[in-house]
Every structure is written in structure tokens, then in C-alpha cells.
C-alpha positions as CSV (number, residue, x, y, z in Angstrom):
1,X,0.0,0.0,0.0
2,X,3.1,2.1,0.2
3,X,3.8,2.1,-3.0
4,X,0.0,3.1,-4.2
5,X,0.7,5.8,-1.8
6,X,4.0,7.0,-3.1
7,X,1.9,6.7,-7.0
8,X,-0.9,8.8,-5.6
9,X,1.0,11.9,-3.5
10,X,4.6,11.8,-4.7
11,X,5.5,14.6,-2.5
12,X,4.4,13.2,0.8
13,X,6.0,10.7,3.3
14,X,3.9,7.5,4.4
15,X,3.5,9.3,7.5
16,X,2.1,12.3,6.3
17,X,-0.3,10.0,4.3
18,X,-1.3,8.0,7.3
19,X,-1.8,11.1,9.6
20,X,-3.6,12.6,7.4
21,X,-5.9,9.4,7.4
22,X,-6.0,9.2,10.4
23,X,-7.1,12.3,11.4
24,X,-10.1,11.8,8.6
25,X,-11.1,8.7,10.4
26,X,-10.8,10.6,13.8
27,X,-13.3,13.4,13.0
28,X,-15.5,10.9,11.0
29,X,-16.0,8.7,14.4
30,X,-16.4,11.7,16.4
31,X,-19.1,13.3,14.3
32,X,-20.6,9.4,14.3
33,X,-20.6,9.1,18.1
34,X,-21.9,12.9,18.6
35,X,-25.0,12.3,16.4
36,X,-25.7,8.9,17.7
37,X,-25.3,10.7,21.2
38,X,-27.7,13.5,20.8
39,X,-30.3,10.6,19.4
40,X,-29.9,8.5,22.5
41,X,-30.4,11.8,24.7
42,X,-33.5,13.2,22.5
43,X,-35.3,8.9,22.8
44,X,-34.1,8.7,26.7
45,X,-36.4,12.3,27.1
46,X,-38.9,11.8,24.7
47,X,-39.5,7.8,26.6
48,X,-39.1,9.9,30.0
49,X,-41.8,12.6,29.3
50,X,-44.4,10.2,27.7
């Protein structure tokens, strides 16, 4: 996978590459786990009030 790496961004290290996936990943599982919270928050009140 290195070397598709190297083909795709010539002018970046493997590290660089992997940090910058990384940090995709990270705010994509963040943004995931907010929404998800917020929905189990709004059903807990909504199950609470009715």
C-alpha cells in the first residue's frame, strides 16, 4: 500500500499519508458518536416525558 501511496502523492512521506488518514477517520468517528449521542439523549427524554 506504500507504493499506491507514493503513485498517488509523490510529495508526501507515508507518514504524512497516514496522519492525514488518520485524522479523517478521527473526525468521522467523532461526528458518528456525537450524532448517535444526541439521538440517544433526545429517545431517553422523549421515553421519560411520555
Amino acid at each position: 500500500s506504500s507504493v499506491f501511496a507514493e503513485t498517488m502523492f509523490p510529495d508526501r512521506s507515508d507518514f504524512e499519508y497516514d496522519y492525514e488518514t488518520l485524522r479523517t477517520t478521527g473526525v468521522v468517528l467523532a461526528a458518528i458518536m456525537f450524532v448517535s449521542g444526541i439521538l440517544i439523549a433526545l429517545s431517553k427524554s422523549r421515553s421519560s416525558l411520555s
